[in-house]
NUTORNU-830228 format. One line per 5 residues: number of its first residue (from 1); for each residue z negated, y negated, x negated of N, C-alpha, C. Coordinates in pm, 1 decimal, always signed. Last residue first. Example, Ala and Ser with C-alpha at 12.3 -4.5 7.8 and 13.67 -1.06 7.14 Angstrom:
# NUTORNU-830228
2) -708.0 +225.0 -1285.0 -714.0 +106.0 -1367.0 -787.0 -3.0 -1290.0  -780.0 +569.0 -1319.0 -780.0 +450.0 -1230.0 -780.0 +330.0 -1320.0 .
# end
This chain:
# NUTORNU-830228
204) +5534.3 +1194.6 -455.5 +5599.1 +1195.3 -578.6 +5699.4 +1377.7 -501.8  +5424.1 +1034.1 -251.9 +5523.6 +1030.9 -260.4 +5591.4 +1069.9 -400.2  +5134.1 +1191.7 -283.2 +5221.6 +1229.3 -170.9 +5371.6 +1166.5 -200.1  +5026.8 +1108.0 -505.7 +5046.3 +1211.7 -493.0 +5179.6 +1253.2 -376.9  +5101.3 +802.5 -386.1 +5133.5 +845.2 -552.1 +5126.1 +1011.7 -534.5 .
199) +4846.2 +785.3 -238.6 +4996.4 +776.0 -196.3 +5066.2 +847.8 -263.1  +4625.7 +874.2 -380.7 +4663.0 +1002.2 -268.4 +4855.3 +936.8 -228.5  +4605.2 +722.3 -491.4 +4633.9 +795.3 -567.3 +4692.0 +898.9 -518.8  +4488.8 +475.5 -336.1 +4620.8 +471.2 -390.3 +4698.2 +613.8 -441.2  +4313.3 +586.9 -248.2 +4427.3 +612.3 -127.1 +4507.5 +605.8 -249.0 .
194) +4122.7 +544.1 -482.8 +4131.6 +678.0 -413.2 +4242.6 +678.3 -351.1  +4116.3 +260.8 -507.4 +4180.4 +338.1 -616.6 +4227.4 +471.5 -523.2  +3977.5 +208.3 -274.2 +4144.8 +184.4 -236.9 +4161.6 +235.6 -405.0  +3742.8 +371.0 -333.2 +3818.1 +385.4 -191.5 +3923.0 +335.4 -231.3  +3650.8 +173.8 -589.2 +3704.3 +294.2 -588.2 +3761.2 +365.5 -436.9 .
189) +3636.6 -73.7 -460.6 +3736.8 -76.7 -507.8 +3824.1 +107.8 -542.1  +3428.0 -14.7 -227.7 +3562.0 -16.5 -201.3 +3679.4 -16.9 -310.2  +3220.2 +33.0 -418.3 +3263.0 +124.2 -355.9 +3401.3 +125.3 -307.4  +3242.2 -253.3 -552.9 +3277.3 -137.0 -625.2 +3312.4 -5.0 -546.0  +3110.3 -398.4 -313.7 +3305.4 -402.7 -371.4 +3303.2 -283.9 -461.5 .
184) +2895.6 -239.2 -324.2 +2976.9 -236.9 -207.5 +3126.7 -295.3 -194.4  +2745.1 -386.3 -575.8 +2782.0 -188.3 -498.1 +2872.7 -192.6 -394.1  +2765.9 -652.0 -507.6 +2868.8 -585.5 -608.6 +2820.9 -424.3 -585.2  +2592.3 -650.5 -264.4 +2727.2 -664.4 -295.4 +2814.4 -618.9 -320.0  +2310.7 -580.1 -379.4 +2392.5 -464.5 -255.0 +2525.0 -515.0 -254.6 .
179) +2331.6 -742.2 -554.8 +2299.1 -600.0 -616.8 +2421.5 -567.6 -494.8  +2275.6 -966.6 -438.2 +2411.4 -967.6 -491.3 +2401.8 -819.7 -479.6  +2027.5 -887.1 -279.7 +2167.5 -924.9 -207.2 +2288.5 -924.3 -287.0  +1881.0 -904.8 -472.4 +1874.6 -765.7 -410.0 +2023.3 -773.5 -340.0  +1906.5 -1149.8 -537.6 +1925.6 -1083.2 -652.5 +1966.2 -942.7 -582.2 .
174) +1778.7 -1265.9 -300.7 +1869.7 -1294.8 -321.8 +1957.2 -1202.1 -435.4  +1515.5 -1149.7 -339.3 +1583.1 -1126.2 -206.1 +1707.1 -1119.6 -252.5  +1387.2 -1268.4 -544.3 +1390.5 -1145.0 -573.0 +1501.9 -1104.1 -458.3  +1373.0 -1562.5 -468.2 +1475.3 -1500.3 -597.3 +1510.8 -1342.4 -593.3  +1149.2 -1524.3 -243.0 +1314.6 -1538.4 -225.0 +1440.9 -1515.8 -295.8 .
169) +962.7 -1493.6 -415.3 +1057.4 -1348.5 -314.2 +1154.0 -1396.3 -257.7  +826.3 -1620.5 -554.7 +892.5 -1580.4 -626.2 +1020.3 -1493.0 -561.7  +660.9 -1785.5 -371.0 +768.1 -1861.9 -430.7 +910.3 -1794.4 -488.1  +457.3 -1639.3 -351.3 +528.9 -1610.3 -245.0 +686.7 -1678.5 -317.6  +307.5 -1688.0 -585.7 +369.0 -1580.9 -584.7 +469.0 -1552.5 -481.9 .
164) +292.4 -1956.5 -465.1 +323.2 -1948.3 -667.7 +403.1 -1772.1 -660.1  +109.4 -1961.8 -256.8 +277.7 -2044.9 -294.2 +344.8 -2007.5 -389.1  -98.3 -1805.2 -142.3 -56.1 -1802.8 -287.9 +134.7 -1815.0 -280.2  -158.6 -1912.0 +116.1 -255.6 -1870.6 +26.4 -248.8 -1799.1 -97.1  +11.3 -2050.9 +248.1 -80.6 -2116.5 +237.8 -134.5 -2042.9 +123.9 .
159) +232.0 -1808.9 +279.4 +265.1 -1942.4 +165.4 +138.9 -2021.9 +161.7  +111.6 -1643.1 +428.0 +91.9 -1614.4 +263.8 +147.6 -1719.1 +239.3  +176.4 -1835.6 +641.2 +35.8 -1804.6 +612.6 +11.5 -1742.8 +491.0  +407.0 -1848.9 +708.3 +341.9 -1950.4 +671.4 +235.8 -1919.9 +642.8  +508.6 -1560.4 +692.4 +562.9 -1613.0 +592.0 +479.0 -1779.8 +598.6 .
154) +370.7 -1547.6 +971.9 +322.0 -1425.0 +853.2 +398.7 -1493.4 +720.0  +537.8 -1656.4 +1138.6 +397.8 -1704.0 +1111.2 +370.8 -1648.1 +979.1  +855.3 -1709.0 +1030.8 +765.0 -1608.6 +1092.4 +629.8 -1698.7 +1024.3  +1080.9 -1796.2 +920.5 +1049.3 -1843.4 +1002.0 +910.9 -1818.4 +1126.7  +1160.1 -1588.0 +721.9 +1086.9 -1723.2 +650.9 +1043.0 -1845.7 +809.3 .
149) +1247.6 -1388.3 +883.2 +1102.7 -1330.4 +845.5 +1074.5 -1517.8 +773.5  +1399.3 -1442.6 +1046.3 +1353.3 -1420.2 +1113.7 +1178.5 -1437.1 +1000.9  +1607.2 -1470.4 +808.9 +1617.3 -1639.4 +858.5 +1458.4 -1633.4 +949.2  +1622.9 -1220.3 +697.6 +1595.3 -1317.8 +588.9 +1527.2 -1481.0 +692.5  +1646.8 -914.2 +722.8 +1626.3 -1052.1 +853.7 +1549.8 -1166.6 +783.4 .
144) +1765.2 -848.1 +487.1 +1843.7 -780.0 +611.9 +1794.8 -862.5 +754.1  +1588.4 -892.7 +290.0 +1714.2 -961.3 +259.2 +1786.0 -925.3 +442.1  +1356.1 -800.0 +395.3 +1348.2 -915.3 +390.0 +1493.4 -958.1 +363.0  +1404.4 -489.7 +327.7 +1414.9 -552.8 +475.7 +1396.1 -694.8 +528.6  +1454.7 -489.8 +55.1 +1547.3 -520.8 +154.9 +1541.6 -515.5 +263.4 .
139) +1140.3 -595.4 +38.0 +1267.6 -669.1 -10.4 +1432.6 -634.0 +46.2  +1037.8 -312.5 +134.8 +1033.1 -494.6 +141.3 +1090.6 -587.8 +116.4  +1118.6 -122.5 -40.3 +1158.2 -142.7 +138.4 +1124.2 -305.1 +173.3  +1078.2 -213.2 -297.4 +1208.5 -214.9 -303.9 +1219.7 -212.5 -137.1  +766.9 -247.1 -248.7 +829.8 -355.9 -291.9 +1019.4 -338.1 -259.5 .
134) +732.6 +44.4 -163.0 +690.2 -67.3 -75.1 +776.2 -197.8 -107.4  +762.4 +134.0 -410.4 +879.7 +175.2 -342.1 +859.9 +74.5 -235.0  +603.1 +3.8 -650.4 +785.1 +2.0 -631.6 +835.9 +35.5 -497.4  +320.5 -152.4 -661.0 +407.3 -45.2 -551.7 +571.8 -74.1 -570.5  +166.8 -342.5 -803.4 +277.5 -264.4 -872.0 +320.2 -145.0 -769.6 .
129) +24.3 -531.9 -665.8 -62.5 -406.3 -691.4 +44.0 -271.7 -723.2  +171.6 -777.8 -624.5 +35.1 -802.3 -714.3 -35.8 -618.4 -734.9  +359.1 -684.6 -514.6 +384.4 -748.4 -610.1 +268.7 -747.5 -751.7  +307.3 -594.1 -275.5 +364.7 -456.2 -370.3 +357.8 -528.5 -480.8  +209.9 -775.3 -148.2 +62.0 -634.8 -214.3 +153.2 -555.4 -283.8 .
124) +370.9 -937.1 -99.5 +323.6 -984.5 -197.5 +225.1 -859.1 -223.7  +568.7 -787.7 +80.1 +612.9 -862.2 -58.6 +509.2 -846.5 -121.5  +371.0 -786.0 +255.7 +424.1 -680.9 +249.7 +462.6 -674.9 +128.0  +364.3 -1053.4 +352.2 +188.3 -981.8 +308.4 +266.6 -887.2 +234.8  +652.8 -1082.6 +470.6 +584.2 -1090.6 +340.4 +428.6 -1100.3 +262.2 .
119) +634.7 -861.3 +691.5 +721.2 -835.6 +591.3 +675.0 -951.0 +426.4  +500.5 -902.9 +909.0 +436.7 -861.2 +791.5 +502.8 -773.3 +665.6  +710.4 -973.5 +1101.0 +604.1 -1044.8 +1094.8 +469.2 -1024.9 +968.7  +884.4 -850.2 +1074.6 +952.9 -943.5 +1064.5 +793.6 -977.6 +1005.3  +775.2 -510.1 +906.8 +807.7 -572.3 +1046.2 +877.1 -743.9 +1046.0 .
114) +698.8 -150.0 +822.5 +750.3 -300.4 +820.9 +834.9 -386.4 +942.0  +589.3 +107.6 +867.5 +574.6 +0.3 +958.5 +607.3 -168.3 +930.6  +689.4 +231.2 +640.3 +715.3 +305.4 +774.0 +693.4 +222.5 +860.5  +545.8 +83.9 +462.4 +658.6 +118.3 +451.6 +749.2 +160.8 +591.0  +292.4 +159.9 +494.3 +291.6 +28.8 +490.3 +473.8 +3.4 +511.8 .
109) +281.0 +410.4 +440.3 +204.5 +415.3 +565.6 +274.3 +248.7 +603.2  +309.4 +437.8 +212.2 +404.4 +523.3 +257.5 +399.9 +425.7 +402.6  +93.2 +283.1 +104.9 +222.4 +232.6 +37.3 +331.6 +270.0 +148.6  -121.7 +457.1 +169.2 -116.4 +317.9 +222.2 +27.9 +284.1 +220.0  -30.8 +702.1 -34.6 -99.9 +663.4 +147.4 -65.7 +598.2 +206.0 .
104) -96.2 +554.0 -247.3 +49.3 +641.9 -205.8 +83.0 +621.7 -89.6  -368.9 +549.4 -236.8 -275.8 +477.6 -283.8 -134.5 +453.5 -237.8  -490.9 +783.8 -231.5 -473.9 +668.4 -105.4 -355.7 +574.3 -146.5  -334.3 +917.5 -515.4 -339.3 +981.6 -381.6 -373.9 +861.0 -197.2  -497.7 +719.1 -645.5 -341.2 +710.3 -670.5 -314.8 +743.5 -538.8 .
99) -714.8 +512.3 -684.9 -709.6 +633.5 -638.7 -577.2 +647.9 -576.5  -849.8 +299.9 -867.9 -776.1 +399.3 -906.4 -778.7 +506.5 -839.6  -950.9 +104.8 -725.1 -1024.6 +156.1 -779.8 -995.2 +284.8 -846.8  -752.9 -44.9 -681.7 -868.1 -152.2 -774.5 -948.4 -91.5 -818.2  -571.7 +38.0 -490.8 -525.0 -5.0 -674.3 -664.9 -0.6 -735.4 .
94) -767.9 +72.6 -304.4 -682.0 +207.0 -398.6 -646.8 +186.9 -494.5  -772.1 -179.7 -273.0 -865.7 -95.7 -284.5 -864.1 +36.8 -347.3  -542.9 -219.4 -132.9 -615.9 -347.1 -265.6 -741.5 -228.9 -318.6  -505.3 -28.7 +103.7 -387.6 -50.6 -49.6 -453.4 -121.1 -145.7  -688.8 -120.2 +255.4 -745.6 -37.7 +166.6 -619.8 -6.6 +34.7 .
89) -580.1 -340.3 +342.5 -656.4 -364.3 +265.4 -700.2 -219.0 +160.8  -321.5 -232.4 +478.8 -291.6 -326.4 +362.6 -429.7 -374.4 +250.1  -454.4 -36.6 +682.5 -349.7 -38.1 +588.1 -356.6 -101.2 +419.0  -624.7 -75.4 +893.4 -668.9 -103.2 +733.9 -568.3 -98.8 +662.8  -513.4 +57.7 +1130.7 -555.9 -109.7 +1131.7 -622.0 -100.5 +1012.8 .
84) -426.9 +295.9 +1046.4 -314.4 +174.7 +1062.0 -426.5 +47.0 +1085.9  -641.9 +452.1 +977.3 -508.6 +404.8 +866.8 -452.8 +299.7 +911.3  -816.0 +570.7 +1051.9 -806.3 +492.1 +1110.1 -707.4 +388.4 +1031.0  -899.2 +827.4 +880.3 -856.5 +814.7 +1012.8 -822.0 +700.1 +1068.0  -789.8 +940.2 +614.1 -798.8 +830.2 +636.1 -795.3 +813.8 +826.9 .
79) -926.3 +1182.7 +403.2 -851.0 +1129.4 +542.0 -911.3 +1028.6 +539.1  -1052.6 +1327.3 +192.6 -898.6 +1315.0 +184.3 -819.0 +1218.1 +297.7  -1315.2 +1288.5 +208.7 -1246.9 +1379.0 +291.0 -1145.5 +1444.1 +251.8  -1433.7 +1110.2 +47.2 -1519.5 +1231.4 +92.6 -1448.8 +1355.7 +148.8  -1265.0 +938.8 -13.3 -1308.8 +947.4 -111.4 -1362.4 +1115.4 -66.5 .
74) -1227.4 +844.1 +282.4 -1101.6 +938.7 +199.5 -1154.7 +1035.7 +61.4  -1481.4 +755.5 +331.0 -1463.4 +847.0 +401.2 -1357.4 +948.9 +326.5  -1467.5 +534.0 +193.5 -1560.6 +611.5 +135.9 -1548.3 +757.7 +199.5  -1235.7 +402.9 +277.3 -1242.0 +389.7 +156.0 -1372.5 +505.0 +123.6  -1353.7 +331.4 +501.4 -1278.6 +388.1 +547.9 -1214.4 +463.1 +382.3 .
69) -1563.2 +159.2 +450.8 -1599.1 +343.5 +505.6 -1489.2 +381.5 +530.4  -1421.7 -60.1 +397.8 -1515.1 -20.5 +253.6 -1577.3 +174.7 +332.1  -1358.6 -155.9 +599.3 -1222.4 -123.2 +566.1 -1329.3 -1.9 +443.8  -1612.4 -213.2 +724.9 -1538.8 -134.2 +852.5 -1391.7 -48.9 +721.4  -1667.9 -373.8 +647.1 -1736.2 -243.4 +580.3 -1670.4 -153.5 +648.9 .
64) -1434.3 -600.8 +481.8 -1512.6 -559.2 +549.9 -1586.4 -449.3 +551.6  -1417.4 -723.2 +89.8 -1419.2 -634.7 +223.7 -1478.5 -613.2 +321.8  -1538.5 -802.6 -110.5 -1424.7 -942.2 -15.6 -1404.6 -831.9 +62.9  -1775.1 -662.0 -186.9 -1798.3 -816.2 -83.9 -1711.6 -879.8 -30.7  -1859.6 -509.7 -291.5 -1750.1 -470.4 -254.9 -1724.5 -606.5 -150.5 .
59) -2073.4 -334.4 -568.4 -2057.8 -459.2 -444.1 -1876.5 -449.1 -486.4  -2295.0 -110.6 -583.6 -2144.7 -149.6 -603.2 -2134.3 -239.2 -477.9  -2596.4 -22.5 -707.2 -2547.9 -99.1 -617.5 -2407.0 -143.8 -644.1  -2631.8 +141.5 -933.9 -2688.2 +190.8 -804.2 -2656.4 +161.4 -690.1  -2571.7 +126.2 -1271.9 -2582.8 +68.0 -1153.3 -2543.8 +170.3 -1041.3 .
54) -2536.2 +257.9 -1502.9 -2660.8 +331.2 -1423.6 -2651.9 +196.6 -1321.0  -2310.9 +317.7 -1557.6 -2385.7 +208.3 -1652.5 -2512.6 +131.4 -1608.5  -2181.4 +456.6 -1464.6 -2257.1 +556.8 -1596.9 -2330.6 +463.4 -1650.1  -2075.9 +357.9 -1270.3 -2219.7 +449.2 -1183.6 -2278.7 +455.4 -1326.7  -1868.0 +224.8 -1348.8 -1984.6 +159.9 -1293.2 -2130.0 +241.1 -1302.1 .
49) -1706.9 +463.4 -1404.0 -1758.2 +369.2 -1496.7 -1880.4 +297.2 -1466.9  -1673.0 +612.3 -1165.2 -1790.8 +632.1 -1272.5 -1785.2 +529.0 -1361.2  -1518.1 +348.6 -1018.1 -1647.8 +388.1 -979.9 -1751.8 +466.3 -1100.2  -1327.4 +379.7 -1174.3 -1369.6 +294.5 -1190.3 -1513.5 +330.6 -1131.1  -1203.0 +668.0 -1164.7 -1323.8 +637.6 -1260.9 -1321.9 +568.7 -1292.5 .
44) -1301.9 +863.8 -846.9 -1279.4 +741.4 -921.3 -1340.6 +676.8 -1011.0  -1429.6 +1126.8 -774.3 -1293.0 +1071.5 -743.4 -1222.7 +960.8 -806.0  -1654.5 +1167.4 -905.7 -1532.2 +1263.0 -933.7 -1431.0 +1216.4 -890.1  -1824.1 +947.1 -868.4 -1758.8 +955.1 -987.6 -1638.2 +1043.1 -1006.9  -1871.3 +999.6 -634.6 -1786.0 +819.4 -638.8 -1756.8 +895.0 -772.8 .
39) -2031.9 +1195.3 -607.5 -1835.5 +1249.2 -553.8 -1799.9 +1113.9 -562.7  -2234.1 +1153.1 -726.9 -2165.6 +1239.1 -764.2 -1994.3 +1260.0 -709.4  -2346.2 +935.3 -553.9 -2299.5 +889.1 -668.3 -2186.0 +1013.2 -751.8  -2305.0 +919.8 -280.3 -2378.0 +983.2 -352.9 -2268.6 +989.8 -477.3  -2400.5 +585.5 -10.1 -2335.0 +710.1 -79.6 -2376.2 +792.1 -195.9 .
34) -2478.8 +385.5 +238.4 -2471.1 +467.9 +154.9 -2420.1 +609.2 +120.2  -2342.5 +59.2 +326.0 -2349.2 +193.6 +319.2 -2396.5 +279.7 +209.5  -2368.6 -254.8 +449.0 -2382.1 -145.4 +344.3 -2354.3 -60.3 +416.3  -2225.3 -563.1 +552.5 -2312.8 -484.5 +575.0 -2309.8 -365.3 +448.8  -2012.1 -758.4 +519.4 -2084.8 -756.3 +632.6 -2179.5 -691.5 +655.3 .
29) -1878.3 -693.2 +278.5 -1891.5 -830.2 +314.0 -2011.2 -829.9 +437.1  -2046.3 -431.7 +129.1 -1935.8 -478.7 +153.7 -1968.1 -649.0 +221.4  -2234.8 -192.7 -129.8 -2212.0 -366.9 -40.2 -2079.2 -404.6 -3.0  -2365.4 +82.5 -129.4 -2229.1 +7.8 -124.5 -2253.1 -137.9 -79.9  -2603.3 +263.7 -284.3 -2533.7 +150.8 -204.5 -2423.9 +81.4 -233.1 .
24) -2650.9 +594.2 -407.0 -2556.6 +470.6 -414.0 -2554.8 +344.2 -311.3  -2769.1 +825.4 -292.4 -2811.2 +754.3 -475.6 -2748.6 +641.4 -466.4  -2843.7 +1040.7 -47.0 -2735.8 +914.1 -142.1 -2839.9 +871.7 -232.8  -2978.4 +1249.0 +94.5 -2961.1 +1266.0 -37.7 -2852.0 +1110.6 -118.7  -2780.2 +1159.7 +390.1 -2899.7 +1266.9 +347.7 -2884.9 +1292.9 +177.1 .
19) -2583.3 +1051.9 +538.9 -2686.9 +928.8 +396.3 -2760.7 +1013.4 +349.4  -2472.8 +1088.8 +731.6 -2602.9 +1110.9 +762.1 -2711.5 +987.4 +644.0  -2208.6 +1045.6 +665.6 -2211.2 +973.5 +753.2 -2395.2 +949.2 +803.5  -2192.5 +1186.7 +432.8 -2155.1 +1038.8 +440.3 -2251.5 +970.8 +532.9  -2202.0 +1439.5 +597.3 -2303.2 +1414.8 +446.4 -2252.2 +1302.9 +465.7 .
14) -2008.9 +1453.4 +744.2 -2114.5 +1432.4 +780.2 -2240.8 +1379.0 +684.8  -1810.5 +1455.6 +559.7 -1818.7 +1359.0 +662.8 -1959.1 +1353.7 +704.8  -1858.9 +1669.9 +460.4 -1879.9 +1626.2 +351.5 -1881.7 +1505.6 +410.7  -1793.2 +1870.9 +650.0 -1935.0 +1898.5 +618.9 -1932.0 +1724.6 +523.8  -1521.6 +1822.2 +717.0 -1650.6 +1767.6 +817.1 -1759.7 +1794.5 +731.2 .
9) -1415.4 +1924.3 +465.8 -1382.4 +1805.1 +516.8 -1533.4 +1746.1 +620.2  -1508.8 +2199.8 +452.6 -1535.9 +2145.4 +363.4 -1486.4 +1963.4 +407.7  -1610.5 +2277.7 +840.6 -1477.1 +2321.1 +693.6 -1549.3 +2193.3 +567.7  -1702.0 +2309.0 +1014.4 -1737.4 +2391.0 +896.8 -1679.1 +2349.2 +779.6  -1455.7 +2297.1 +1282.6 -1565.9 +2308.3 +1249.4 -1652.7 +2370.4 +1118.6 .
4) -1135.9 +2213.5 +1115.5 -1236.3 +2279.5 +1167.6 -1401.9 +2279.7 +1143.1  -975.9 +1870.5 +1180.1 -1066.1 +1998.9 +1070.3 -1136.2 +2086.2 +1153.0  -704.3 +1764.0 +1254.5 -832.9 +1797.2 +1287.8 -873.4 +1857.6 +1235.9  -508.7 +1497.2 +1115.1 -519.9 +1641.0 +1147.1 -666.9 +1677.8 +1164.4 .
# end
């Protein structure tokens, strides 16, 4: 959504974006930024933790800087403009630095765009960064194209880079599968209780 000229959103973008008055460097993998230590602490208090222990420099090094401003921008704004190609990283980032509100964000954002092909990256950030609802759309959209998604690049490539956790989503799939099952004989059993009763009414 577009801000108006003035408004407390752009002014505070621009303050980011100018560096006029920062106290803070950021290190990310590729480059810095600077920031002002006063709005890292009001928003996140991993960040004040850091800041109160008068470090100056927050390193942020398994990120790009491209994902680490997109992370400093929300911090400043509330917005995330460029949400869909960061998604999944700034989700590691929201956990890591306690900011529930991106958090949410990402989760919703990650949810709405599940796919064959990043259905288990998808698994594993709800796994390792406690997202229930991401984890429960992930899992049954993994039980619903089970043969598409273990045959997908995206399922050889988190198995290269943590087997141990990927290991675990097929159990979880399968479990999801009885679940939806036994709900679904139970529904029917109550449906044919239901007619029965309606016969029984009618032929009495």
């Amino acid at each position: 959504m577009q801000q108006p000229q003035g408004s407390l959103p752009n002014n505070l973008r621009s303050l980011l974006e100018s560096g006029l008055g920062a106290d803070v460097l950021v290190v990310a993998a590729d480059g810095h930024l600077a920031a002002h230590s006063s709005i890292l602490v009001a928003r996140s208090p991993v960040f004040g933790a850091l800041l109160r222990r008068m470090k100056r420099m927050i390193s942020i090094r398994d990120m790009p800087v491209d994902v680490v401003r997109q992370l400093l921008t929300f911090m400043y704004t509330d917005e995330v403009p460029h949400l869909q190609s960061v998604a999944p990283q700034l989700l590691t980032l929201a956990d890591r630095f306690e900011l529930p509100v991106l958090k949410e964000k990402c989760e919703q954002h990650l949810i709405e765009n599940l796919r064959v092909e990043n259905t288990p990256l998808y698994c594993v950030l709800a796994r390792r960064h406690s997202c229930p609802l991401l984890h429960s759309a992930a899992i049954d959209y993994f039980a619903r194209h089970a043969h598409q998604v273990v045959c997908s690049q995206g399922w050889i490539e988190e198995l290269r880079k943590d087997p141990k956790l990927l290991a675990e989503i097929p159990h979880l799939v399968a479990n999801h599968a009885v679940s939806i099952a036994s709900s679904m004989e139970e529904m029917r059993t109550w449906m044919g209780y239901g007619i029965q009763v309606d016969k029984e009414k009618i032929s009495a």
